[in-house]
Gaussian input, Z-matrix of N, CA and C with variables (Angstrom, degrees):
# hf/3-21g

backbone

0 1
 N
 C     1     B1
 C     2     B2     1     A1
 N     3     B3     2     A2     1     D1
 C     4     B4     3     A3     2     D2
 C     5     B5     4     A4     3     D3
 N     6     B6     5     A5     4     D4
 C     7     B7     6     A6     5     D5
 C     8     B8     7     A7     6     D6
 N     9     B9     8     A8     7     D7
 C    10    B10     9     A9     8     D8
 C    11    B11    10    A10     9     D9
 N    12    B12    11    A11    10    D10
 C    13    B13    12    A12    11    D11
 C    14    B14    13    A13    12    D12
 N    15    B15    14    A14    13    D13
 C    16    B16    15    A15    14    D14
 C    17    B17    16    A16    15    D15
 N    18    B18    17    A17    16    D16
 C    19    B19    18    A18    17    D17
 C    20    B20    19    A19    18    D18
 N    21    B21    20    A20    19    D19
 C    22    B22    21    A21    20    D20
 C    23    B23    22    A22    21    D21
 N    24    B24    23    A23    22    D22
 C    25    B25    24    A24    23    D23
 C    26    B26    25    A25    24    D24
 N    27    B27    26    A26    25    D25
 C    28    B28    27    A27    26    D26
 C    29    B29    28    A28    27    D27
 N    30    B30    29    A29    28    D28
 C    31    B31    30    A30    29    D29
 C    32    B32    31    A31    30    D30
 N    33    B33    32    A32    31    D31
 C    34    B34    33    A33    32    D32
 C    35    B35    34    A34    33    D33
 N    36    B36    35    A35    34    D34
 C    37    B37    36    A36    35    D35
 C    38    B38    37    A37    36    D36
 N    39    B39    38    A38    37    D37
 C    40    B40    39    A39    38    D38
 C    41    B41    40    A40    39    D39
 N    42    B42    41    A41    40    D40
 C    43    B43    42    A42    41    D41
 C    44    B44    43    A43    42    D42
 N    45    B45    44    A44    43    D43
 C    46    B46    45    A45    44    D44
 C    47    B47    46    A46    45    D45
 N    48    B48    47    A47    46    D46
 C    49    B49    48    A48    47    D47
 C    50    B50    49    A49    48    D48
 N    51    B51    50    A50    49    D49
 C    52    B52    51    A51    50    D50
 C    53    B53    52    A52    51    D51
 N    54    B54    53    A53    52    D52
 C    55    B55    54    A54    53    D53
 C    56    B56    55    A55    54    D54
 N    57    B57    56    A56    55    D55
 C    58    B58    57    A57    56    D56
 C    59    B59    58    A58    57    D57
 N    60    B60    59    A59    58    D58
 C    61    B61    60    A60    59    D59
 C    62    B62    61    A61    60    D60
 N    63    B63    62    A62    61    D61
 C    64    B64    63    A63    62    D62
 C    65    B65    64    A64    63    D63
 N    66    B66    65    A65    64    D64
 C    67    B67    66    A66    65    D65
 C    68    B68    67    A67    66    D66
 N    69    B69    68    A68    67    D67
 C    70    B70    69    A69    68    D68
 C    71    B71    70    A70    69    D69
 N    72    B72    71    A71    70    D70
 C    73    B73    72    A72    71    D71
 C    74    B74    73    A73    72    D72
 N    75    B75    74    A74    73    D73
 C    76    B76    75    A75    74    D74
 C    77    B77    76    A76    75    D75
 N    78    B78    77    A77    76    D76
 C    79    B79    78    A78    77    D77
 C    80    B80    79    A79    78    D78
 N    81    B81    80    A80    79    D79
 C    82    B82    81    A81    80    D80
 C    83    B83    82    A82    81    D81
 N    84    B84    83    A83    82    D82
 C    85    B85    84    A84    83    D83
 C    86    B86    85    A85    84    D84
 N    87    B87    86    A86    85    D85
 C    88    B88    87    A87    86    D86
 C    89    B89    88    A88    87    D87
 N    90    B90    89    A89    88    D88
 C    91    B91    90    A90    89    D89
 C    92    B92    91    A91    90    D90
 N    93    B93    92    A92    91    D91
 C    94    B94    93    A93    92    D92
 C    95    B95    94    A94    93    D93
 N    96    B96    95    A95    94    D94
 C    97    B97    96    A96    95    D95
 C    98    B98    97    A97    96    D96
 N    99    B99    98    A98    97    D97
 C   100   B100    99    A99    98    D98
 C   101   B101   100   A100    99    D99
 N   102   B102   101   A101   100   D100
 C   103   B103   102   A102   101   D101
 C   104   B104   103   A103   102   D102
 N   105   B105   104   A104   103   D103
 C   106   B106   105   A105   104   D104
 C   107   B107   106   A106   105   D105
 N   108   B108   107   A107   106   D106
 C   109   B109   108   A108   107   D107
 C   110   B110   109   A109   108   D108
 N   111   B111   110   A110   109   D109
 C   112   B112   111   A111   110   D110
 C   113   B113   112   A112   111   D111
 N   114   B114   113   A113   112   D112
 C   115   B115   114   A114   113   D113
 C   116   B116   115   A115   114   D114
 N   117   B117   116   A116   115   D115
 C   118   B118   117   A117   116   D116
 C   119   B119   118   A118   117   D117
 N   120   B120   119   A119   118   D118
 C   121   B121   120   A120   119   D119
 C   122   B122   121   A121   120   D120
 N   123   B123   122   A122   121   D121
 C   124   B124   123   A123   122   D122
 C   125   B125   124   A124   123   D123
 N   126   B126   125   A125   124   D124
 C   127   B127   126   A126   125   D125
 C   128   B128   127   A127   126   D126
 N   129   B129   128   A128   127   D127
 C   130   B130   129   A129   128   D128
 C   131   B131   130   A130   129   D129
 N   132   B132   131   A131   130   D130
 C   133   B133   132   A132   131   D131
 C   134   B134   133   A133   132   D132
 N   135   B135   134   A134   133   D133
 C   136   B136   135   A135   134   D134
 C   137   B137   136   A136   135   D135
 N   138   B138   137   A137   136   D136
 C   139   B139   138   A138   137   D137
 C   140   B140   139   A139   138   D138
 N   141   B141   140   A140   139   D139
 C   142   B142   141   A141   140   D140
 C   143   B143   142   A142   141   D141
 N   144   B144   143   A143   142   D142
 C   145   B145   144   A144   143   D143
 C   146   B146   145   A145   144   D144
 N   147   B147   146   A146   145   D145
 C   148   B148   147   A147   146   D146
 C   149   B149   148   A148   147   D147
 N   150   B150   149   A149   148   D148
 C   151   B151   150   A150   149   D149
 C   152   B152   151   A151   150   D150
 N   153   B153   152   A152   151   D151
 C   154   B154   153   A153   152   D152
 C   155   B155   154   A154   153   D153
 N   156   B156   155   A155   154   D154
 C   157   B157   156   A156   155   D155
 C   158   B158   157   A157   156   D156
 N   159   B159   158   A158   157   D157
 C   160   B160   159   A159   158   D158
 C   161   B161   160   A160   159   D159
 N   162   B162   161   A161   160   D160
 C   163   B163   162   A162   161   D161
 C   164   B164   163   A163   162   D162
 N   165   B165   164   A164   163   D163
 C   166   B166   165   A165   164   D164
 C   167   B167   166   A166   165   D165
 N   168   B168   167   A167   166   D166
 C   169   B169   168   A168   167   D167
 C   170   B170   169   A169   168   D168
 N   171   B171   170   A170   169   D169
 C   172   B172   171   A171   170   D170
 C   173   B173   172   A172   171   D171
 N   174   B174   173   A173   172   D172
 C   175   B175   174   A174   173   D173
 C   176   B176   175   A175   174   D174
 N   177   B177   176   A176   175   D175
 C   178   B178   177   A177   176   D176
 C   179   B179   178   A178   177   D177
 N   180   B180   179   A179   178   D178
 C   181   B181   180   A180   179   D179
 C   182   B182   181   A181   180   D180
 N   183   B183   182   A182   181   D181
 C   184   B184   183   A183   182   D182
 C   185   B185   184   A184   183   D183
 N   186   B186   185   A185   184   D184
 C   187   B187   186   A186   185   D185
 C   188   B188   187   A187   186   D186
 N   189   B189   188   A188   187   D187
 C   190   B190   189   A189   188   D188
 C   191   B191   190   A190   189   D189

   B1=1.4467
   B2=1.5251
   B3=0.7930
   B4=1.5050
   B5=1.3877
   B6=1.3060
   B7=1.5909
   B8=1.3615
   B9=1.8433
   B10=0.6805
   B11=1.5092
   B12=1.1011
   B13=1.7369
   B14=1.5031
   B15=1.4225
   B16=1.6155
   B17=1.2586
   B18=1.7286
   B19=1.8128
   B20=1.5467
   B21=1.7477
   B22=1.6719
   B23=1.5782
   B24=1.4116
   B25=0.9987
   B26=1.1243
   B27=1.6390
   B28=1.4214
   B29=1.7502
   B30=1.4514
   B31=0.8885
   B32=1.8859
   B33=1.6923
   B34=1.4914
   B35=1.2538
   B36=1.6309
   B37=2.0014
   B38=0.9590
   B39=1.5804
   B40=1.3188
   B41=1.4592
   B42=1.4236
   B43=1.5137
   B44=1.7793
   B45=1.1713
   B46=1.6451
   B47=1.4205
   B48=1.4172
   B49=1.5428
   B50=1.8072
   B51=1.3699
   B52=1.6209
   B53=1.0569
   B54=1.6984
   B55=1.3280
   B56=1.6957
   B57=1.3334
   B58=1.3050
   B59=1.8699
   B60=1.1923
   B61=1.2043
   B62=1.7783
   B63=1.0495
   B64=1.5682
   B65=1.6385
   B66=1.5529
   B67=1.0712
   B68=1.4378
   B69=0.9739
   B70=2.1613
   B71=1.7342
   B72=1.3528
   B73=1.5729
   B74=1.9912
   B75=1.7403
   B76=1.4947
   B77=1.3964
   B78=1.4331
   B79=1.1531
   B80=1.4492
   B81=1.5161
   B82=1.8610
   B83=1.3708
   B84=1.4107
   B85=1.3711
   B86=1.7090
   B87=1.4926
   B88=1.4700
   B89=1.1624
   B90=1.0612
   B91=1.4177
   B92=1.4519
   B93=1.4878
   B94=1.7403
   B95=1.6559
   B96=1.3201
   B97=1.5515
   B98=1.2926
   B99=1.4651
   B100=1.2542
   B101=1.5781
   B102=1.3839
   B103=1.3656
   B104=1.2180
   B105=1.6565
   B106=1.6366
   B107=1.3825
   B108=1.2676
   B109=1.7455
   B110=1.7053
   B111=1.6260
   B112=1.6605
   B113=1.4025
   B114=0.9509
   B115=1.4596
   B116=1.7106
   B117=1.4410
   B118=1.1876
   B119=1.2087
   B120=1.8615
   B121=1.6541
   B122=1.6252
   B123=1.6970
   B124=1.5358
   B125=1.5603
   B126=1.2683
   B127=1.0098
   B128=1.8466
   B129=1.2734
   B130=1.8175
   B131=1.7781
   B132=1.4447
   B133=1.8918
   B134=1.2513
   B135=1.6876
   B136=1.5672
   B137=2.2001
   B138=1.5223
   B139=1.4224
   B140=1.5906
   B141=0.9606
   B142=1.9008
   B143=0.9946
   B144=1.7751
   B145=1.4296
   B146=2.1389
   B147=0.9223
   B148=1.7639
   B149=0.9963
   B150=1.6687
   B151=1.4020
   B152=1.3247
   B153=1.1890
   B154=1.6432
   B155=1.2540
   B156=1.6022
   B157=1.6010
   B158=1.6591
   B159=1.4938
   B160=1.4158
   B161=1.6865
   B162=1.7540
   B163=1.4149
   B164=1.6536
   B165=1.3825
   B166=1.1552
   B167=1.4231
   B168=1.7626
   B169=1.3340
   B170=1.6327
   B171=1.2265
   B172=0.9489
   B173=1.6585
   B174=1.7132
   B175=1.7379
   B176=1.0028
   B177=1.8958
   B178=1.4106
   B179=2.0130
   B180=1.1477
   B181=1.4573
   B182=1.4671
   B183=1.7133
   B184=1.4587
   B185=1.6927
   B186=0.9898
   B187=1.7783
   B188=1.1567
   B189=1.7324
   B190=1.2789
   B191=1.7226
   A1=107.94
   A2=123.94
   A3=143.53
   A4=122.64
   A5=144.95
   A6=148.17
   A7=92.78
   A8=137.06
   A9=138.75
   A10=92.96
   A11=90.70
   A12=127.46
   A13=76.15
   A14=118.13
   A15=114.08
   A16=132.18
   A17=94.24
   A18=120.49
   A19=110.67
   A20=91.97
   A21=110.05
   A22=93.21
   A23=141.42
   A24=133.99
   A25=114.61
   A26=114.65
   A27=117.59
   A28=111.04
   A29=118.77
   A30=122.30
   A31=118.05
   A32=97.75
   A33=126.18
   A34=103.57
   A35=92.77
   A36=111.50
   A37=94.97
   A38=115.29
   A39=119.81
   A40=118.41
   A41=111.98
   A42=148.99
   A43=92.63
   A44=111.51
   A45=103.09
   A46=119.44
   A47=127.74
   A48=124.14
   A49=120.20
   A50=99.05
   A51=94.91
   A52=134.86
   A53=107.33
   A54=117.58
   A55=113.31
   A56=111.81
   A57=139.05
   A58=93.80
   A59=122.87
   A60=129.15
   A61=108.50
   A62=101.72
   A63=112.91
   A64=100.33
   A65=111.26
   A66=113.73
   A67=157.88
   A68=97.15
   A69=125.87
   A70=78.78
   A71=119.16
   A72=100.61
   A73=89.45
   A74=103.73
   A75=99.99
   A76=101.22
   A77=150.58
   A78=152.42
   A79=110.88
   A80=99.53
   A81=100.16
   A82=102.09
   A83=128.96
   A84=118.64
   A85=112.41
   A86=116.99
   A87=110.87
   A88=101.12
   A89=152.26
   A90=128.83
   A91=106.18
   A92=106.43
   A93=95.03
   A94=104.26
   A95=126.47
   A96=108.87
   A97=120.63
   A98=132.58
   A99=135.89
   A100=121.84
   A101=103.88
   A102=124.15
   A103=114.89
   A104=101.55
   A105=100.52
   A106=110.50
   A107=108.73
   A108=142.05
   A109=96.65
   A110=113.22
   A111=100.09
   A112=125.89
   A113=125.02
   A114=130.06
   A115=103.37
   A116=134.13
   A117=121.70
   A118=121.51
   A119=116.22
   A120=116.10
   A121=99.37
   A122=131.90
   A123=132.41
   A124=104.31
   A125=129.15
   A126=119.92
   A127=118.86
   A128=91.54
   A129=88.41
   A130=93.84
   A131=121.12
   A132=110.99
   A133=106.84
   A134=126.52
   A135=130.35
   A136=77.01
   A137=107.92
   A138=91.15
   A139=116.14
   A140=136.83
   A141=124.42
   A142=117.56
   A143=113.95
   A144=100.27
   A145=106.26
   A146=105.99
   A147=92.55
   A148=133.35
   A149=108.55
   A150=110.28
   A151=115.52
   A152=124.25
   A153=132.07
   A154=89.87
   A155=122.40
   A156=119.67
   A157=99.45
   A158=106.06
   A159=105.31
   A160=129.49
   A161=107.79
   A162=125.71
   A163=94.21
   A164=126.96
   A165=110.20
   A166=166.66
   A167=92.94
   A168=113.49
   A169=115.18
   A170=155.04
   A171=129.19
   A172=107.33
   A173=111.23
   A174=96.39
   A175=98.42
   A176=109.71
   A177=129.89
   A178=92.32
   A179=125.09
   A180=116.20
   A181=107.51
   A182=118.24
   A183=125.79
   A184=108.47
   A185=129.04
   A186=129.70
   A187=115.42
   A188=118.40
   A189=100.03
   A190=97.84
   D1=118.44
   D2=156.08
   D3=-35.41
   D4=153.78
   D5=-155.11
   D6=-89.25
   D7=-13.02
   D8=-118.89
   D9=-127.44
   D10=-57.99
   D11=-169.70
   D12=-55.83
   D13=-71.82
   D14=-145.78
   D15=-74.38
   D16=-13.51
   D17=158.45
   D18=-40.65
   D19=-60.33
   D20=-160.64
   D21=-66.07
   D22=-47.09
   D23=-154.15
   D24=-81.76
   D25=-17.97
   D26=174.06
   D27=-97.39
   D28=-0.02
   D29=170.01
   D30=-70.56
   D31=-43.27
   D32=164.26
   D33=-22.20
   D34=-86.34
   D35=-173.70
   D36=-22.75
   D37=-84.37
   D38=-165.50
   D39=-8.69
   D40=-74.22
   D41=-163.81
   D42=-53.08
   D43=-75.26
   D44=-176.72
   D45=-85.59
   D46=9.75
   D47=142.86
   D48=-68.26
   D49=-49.61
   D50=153.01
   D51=-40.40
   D52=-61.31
   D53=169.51
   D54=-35.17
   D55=-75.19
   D56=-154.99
   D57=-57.90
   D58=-33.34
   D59=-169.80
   D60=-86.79
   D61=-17.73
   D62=-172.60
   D63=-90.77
   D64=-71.37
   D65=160.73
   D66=-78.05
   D67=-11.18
   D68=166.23
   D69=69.17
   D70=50.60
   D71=-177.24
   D72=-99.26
   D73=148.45
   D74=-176.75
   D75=-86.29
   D76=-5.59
   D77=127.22
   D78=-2.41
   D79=-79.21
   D80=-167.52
   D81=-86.88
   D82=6.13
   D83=165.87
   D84=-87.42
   D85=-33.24
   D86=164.96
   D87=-61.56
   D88=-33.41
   D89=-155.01
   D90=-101.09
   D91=-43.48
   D92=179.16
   D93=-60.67
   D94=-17.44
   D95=171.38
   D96=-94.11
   D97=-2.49
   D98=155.65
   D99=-66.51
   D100=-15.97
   D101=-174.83
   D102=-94.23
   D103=-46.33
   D104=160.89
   D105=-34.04
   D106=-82.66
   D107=-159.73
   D108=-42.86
   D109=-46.98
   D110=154.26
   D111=-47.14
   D112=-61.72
   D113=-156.22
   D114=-90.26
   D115=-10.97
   D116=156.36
   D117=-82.38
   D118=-18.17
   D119=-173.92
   D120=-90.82
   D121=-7.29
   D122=168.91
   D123=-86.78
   D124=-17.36
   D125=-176.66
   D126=-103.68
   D127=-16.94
   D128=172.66
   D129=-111.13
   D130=13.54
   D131=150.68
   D132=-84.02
   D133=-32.57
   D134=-153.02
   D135=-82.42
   D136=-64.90
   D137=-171.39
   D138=-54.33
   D139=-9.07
   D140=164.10
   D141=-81.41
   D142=-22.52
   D143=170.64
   D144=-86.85
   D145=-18.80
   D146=170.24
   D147=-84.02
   D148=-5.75
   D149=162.65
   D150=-106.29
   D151=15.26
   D152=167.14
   D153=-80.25
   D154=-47.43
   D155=-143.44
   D156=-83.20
   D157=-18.87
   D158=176.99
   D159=-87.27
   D160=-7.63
   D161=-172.85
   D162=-100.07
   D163=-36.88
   D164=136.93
   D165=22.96
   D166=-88.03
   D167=-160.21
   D168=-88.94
   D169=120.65
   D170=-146.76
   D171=-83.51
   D172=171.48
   D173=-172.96
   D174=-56.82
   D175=173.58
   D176=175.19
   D177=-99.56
   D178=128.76
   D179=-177.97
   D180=-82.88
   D181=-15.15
   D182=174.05
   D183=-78.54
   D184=-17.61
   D185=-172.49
   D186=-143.38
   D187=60.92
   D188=-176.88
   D189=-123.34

């Protein structure tokens, strides 16, 4: 997903947590939690890839 992609998708949530809060409709409550479940499964792939990139990297001998 793209920086882009995940803007828009968190822009979504947004959009039908409002919704869902305005209207208690179960419509925008499936979806703001399908949306969750997006944006928590891009964000703990982005964290495995930064801690790969950090097991990696060799020490820094200035900050350890």
């Amino acid at each position: 997903m793209t920086n882009r992609q995940f803007f828009d998708r968190v822009v979504q949530l947004r959009w039908f947590q409002k919704e869902y809060f305005a209207t208690r409709s179960r419509e925008s409550l499936q979806q703001a939690k399908a949306l969750e479940k997006e944006i928590d499964d891009e964000i703990a792939r982005v964290q495995k890839i930064l801690a790969s990139r950090e097991q990696q990297q060799p020490p820094n001998l200035f900050n350890q």
